[in-house]
N, C-alpha and C positions, 0 to 999 in steps of 0.2 A: 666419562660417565660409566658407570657399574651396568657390567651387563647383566639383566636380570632373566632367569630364567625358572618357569615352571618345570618339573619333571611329574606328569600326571597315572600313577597305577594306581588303575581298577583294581578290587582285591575281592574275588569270589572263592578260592582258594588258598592254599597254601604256597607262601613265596617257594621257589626252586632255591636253592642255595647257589646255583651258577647266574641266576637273575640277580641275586642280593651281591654278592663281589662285581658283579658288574654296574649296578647302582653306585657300590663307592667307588669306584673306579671314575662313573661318569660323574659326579658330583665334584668331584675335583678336577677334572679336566673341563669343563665348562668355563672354568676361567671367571665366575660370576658370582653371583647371589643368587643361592637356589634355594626357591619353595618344594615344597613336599608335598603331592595333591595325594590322596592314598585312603580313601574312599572304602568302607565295604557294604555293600546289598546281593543282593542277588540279581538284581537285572544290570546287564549291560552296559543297555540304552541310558540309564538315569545314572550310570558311574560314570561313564565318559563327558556326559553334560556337565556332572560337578564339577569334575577335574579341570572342564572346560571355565566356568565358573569361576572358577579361584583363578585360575588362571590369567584371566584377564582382571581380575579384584590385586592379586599384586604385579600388575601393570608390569608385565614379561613381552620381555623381546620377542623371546622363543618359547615352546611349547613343546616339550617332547614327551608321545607318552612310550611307556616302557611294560609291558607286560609281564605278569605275573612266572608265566609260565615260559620265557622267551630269553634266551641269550646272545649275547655277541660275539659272534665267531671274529672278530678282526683284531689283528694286533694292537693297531693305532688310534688314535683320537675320532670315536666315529661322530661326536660328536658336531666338532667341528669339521671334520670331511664333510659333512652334511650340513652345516651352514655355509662352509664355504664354497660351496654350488652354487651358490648365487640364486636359486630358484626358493619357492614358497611353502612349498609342503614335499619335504623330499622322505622317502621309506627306504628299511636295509628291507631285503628280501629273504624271505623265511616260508616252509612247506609247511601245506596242514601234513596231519599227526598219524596217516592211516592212507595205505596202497591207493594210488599211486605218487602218493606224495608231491600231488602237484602246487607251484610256486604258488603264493598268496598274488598272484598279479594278473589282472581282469579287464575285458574291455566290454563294453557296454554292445548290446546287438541292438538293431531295430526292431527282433521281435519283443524286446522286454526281457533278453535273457544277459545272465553276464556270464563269461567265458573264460577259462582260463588261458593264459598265455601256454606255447607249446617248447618254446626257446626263448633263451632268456638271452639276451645280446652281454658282450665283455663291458662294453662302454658305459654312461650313465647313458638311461632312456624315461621316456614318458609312458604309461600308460592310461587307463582309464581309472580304476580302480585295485585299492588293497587291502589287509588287514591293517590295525595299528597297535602291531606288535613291536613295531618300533619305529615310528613317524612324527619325524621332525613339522610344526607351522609355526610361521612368520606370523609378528603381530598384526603385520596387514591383512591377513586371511582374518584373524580372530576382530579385528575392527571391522571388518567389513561385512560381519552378522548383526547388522542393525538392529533393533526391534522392529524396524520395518519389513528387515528383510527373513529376519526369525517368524513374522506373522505372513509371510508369505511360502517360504520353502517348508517352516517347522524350525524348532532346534533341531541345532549343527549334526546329534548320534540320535536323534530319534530316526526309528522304521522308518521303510518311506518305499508305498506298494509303487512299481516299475512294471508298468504292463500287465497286463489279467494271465494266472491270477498271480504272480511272484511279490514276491516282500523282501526287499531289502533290510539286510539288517545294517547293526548301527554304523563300520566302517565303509562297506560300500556305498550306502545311503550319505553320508560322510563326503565320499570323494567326489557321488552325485552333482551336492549343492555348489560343494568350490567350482565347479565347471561351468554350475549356470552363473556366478559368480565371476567368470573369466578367468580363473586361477590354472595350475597346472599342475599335475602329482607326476613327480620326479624320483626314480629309482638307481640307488647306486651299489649294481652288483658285486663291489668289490667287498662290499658290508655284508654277507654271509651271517642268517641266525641259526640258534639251534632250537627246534618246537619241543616241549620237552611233556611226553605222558609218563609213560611207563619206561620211554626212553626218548635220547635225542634223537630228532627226525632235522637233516640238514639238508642243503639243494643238490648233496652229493648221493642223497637217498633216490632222489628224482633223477637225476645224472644215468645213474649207474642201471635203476631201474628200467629208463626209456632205452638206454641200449642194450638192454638184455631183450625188449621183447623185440625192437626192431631187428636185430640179429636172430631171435626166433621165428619169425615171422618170412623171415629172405631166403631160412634154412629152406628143404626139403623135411617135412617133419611127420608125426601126426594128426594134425588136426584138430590138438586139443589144447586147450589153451592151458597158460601156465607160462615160469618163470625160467625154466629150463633151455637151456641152448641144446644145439645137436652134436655138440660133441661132446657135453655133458650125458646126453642121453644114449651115444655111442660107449662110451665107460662105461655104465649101468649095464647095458643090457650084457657086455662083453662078461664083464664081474659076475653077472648072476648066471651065465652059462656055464660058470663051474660051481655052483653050488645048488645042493640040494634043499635049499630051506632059506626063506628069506622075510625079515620081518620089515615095513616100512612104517616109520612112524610122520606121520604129515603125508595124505595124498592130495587133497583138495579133489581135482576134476579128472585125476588118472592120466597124468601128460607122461611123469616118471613112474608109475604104477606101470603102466603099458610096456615099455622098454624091460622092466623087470621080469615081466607076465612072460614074454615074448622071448626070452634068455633064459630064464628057470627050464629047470627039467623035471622039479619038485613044486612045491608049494610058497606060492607068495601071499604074506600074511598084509592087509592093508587097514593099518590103526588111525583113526581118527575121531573126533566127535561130529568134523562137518559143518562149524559157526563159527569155521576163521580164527586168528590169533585176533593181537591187537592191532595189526598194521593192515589185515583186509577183512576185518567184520563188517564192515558197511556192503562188503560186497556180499558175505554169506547173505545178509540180513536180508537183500533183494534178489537173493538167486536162490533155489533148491540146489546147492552146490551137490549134495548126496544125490538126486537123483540123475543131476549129469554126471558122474562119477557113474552110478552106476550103467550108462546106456552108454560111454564110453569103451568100458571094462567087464562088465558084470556078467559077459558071454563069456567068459574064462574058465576053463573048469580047473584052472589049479589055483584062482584066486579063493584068498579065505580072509571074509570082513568082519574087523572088529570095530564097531562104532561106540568109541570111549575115549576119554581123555587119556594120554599117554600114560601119567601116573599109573591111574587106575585101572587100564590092559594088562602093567606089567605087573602089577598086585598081582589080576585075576589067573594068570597062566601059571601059577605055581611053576614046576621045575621045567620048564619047556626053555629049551635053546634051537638057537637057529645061527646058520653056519654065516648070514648076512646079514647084521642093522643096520638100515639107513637112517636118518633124521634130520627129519625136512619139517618141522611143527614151526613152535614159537622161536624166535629170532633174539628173543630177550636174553641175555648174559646168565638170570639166575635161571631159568627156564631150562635152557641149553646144558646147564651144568646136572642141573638133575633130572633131566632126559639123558643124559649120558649117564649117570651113578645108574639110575635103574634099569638102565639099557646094555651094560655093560658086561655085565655076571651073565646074562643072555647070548652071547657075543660068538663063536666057535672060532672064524676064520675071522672076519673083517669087521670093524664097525666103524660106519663112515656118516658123512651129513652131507648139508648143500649149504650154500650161502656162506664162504668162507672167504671174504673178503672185504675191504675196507669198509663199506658202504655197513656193511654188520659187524662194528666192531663188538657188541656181546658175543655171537659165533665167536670170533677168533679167540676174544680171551677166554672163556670157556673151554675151549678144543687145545689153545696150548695150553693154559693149567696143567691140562690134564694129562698130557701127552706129552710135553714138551718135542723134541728132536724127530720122536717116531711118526709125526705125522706128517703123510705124502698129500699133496697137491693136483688134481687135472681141473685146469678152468678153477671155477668155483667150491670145485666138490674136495672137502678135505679125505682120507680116509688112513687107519690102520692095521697093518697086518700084523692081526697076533699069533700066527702059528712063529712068525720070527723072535729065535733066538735072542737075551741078549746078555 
């Protein structure tokens, strides 16, 4: 018998071009007869019902849906790695899109809240709920939404309020009903996605981040929060004890402002607007990040604040140079590249960033671009020296 299989994308958006090669990729490795559920509105909740819809109208084994904006990090058949679990409703694991990039994988609380997981186990695991940004079900889940049992729980992606006052939306609301249902949501971390905004957000964004602040956090530091290690922040202050002039671009809350302030014997200039890149504006958006910045910092008499987009700081300084740039702003690749063009002709002795490591690959390729060879390495912080000859 022809195995049949729905592949259902919501479409509120623009397909990613790494979602669409991976669609033909999974269309043929299914092994089967695949429908094409591919839906657009704008609500969510009533694209996943369709997909759901069709899905059970061409009478599918299986049901995968696949996201718009969502990739497959796995060499192999993930399709089938995930049928062949044996289990009912199994998901790859993928971060939302913005600091701290935590996993899409949730367990339900008594108070009505849901939670994210803090470690993601090597093995396949269960938890309560996830996105379905890439979540395999069995036709027995999709049988087992009765009309009887649809006039009881709701359709399958409809909200569905958990507790006073929270509102589930459509996937957790989702993983909800299969539980009252008996079913079970089954996670196989070796299926790695990429969340894609502005850029890929993968579980190595998560990774890499929870051990930067847990090693921040066990240091001797500050006291100000931030992404910086202490031997990161032992480098700054050391660099800026020889120089007379120092411009920072990206401070946030003054975790690396402070180390700089603290090592200067001159003037630390601290640029930013203050509302976050794209990877922690949820955080700007609930915090007066400027004014902890300034009760951090703002006792300084050698700090000098320019509250502006990078761009438009280094427009407004006309011919001003400073013997140190740091650049610690947007993470993004095109971002990076022209914070460095505009930051560079500024430059005397050194100009360096943070976040030069795997977890950010726009930093790296941006910073070798441009540098290639000349650029040295402490921890995360790339930097180079241009009084060297070459």
């Amino acid at each position: 018998m022809t195995l049949r299989v729905t592949i259902g994308i919501p479409n509120r958006d623009d397909f990613k071009a790494e979602m669409v090669a991976n669609l033909m990729r999974t269309v043929t490795q299914t092994g089967g007869l695949v429908n094409l559920s591919m839906p657009t509105s704008c609500y969510i909740d009533d694209l996943r019902n369709q997909c759901w819809d069709d899905a059970k109208a061409f009478n599918s084994d299986w049901f995968l849906f696949m996201d718009t904006d969502n990739s497959i990090d796995y060499a192999g058949n993930a399709f089938q790695k995930m049928a062949s679990l044996g289990k009912d409703v199994v998901s790859g694991i993928y971060v939302q899109k913005s600091y701290p990039y935590r996993p899409l994988v949730y367990r339900f609380t008594e108070e009505g809240l849901i939670q994210n997981w803090k470690d993601i186990p090597k093995e396949p695991f269960k938890a309560d709920a996830t996105g379905c940004g890439l979540l395999l079900i069995s036709r027995k889940v999709m049988d087992a939404f009765t009309p009887e049992v649809e006039k009881r729980l709701g359709r399958p992606f409809n909200f569905l309020r958990y507790g006073e006052p929270n509102m589930l939306r459509e996937d957790p609301a989702f993983c909800w009903r299969i539980q009252q249902l008996g079913f079970e949501l089954w996670f196989i971390p070796e299926i790695k996605m990429g969340h894609h905004g502005k850029q890929k957000f993968t579980l190595d964004h998560f990774e890499t981040t929870k051990a930067m602040i847990e090693k921040s956090q066990a240091s001797v530091d500050f006291g100000i929060d931030g992404w910086m290690e202490q031997r990161e922040l032992e480098f700054l202050n050391e660099q800026a004890k020889q120089m007379e002039s120092i411009v920072e671009i990206g401070s946030w809350k003054g975790r690396s402002t402070k180390a700089l302030l603290d090592g200067c014997p001159g003037t630390v200039t601290a640029i930013d607007h203050w509302k976050g890149s794209d990877d922690i504006r949820e955080l700007a958006e609930t915090h007066d990040v400027y004014a902890e910045f300034m009760t951090n910092v703002g006792h300084y008499p050698n700090l000098r604040v320019i509250k502006k987009h990078s761009l438009e700081a280094a427009a407004s300084l006309n011919g001003d140079r400073f013997d140190m740039v740091f650049i610690d702003a947007s993470h993004d690749y095109h971002d990076v590249k022209a914070d460095i063009r505009a930051w560079l002709p500024r430059a005397k002795k050194i100009i360096a960033g943070h976040d030069y490591c795997d977890g950010w690959q726009g930093v790296k390729k941006a910073v070798n671009e441009k540098f290639g060879d000349r650029v040295r390495q402490t921890e995360t912080i790339w930097y180079v020296d241009l009084t060297e000859t070459r």
